[in-house]
Jmol script that loads the backbone (N, CA, C; Angstrom):
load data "model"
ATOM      1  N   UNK A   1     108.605-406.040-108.534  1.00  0.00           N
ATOM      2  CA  UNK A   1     108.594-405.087-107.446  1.00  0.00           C
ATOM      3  C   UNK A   1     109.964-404.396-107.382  1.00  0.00           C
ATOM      4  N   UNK A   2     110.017-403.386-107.104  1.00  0.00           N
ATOM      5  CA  UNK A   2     111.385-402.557-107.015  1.00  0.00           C
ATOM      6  C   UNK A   2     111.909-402.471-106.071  1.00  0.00           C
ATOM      7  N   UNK A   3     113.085-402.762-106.003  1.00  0.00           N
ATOM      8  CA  UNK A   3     114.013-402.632-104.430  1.00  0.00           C
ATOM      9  C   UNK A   3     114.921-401.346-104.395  1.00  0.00           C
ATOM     10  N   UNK A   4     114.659-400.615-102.779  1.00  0.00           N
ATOM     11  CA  UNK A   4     114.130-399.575-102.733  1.00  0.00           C
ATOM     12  C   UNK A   4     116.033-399.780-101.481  1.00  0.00           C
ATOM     13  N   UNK A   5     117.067-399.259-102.052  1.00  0.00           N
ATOM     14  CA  UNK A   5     118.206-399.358-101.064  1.00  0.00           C
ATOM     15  C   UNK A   5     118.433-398.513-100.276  1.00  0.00           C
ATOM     16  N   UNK A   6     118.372-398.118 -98.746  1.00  0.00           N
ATOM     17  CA  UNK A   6     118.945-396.996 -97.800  1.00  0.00           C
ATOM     18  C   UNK A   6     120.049-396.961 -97.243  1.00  0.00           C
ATOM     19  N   UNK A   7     120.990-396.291 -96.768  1.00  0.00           N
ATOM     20  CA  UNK A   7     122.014-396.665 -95.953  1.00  0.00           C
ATOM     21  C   UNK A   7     121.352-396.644 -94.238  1.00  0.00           C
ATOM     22  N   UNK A   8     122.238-397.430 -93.677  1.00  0.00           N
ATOM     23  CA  UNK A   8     121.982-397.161 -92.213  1.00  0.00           C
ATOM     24  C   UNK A   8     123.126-396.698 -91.456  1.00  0.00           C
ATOM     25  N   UNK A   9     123.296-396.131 -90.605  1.00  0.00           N
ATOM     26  CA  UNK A   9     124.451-396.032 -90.403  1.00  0.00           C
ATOM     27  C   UNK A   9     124.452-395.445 -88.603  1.00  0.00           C
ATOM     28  N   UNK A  10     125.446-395.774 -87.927  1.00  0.00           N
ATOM     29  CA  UNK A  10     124.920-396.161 -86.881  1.00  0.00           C
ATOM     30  C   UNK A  10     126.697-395.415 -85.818  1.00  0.00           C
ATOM     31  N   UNK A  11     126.400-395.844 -84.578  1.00  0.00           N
ATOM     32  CA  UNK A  11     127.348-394.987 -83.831  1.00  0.00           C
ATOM     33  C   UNK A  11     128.230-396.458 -82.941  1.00  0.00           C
ATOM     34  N   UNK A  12     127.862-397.553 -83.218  1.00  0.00           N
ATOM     35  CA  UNK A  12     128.215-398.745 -82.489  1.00  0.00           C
ATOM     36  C   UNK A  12     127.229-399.212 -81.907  1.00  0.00           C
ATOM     37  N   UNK A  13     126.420-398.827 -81.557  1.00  0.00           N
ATOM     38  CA  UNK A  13     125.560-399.147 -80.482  1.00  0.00           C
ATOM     39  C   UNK A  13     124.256-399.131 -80.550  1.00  0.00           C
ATOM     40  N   UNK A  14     123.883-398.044 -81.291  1.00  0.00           N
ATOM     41  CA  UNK A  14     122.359-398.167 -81.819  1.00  0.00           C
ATOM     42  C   UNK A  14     122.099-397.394 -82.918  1.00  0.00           C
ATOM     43  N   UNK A  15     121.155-397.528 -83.642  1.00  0.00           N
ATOM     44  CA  UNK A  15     120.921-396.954 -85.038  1.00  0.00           C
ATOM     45  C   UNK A  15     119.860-395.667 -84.436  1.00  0.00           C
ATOM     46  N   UNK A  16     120.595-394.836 -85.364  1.00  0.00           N
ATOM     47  CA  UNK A  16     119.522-393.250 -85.503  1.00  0.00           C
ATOM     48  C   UNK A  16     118.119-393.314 -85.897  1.00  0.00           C
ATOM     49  N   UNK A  17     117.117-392.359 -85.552  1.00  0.00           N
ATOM     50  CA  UNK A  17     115.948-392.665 -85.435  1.00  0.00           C
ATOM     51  C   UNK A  17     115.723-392.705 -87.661  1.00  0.00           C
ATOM     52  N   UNK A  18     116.671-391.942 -88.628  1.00  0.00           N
ATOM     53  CA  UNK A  18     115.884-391.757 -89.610  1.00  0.00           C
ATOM     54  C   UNK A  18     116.219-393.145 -90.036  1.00  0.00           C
ATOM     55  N   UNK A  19     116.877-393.940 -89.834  1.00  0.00           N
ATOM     56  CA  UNK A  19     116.810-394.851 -90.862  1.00  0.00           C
ATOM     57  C   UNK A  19     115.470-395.733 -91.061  1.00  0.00           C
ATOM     58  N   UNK A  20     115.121-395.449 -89.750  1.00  0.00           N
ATOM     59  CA  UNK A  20     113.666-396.154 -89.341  1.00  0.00           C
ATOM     60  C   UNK A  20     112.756-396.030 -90.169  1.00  0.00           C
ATOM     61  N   UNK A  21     112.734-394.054 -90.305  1.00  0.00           N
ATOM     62  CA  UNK A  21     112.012-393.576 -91.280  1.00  0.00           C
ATOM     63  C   UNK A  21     112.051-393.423 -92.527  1.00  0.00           C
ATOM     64  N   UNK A  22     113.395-393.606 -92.790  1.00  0.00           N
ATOM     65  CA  UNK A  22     113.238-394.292 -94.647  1.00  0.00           C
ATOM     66  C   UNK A  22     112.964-395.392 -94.712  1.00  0.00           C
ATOM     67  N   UNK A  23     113.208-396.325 -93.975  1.00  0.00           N
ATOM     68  CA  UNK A  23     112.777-398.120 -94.548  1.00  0.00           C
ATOM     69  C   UNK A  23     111.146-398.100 -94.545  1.00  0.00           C
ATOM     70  N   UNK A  24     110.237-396.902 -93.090  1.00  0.00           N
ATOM     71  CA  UNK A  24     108.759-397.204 -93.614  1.00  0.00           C
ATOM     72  C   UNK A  24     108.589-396.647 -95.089  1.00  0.00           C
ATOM     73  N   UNK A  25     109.472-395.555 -95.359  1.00  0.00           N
ATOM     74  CA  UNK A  25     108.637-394.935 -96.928  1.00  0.00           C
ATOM     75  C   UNK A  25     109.189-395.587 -97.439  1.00  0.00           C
ATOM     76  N   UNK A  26     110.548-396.146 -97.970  1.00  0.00           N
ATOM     77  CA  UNK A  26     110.915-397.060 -98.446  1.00  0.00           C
ATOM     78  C   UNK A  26     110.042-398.741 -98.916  1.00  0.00           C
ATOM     79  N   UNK A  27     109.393-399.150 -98.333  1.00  0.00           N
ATOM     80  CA  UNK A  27     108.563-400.206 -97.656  1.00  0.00           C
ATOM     81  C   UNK A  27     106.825-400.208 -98.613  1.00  0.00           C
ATOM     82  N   UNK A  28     106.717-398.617 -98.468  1.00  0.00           N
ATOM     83  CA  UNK A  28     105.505-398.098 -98.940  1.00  0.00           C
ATOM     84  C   UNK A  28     105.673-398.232-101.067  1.00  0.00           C
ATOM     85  N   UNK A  29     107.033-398.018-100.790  1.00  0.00           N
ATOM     86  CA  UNK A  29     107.574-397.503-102.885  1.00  0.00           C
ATOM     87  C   UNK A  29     107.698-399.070-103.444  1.00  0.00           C
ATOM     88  N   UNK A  30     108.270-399.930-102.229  1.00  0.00           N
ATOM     89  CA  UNK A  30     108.835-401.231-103.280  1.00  0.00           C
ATOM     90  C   UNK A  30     109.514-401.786-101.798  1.00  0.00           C
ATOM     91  N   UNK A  31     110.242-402.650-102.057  1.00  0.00           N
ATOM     92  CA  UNK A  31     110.939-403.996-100.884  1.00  0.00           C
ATOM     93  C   UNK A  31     111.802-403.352-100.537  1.00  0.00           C
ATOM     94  N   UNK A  32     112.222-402.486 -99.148  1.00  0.00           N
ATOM     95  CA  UNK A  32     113.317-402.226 -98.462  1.00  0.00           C
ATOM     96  C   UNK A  32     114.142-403.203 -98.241  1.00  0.00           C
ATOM     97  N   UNK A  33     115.451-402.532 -98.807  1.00  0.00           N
ATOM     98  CA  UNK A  33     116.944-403.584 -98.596  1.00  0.00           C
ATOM     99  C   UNK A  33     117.750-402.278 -97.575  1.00  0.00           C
ATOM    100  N   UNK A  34     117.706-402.080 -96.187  1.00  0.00           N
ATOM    101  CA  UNK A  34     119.027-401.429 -95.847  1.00  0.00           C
ATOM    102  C   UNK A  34     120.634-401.913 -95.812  1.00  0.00           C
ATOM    103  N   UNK A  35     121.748-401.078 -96.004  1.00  0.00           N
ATOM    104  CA  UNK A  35     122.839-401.634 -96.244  1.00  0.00           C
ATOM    105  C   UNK A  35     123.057-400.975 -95.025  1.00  0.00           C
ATOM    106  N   UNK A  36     123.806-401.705 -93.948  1.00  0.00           N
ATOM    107  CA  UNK A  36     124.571-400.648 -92.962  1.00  0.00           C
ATOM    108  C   UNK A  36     126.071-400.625 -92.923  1.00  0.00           C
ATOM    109  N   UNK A  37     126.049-399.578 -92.763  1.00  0.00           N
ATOM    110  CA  UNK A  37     127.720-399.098 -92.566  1.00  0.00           C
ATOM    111  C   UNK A  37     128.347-399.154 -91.520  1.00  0.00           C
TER     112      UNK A  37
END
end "model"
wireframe off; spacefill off
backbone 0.3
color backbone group
C-alpha cells in the first residue's frame, strides 16, 4: 500500500480546514501519514 505524506500546518491552536481535506483524498490513494509543522 502506498503512503500518501501531507503537511499540516496550523496557527497554535487549531488546524485549517484543508488539511482535513487532503488526508480524506489522501486516505482514498493509499495510508495517510500527516507531518505537522
Amino acid at each position: 500500500m502506498t503512503k500518501i505524506l501531507f503537511l499540516v500546518d496550523h496557527d497554535g491552536t487549531k488546524v485549517a480546514k484543508t488539511p482535513g481535506e487532503l488526508g480524506t483524498f489522501a486516505k482514498r490513494a493509499g495510508s495517510a501519514v500527516g507531518v505537522i509543522l
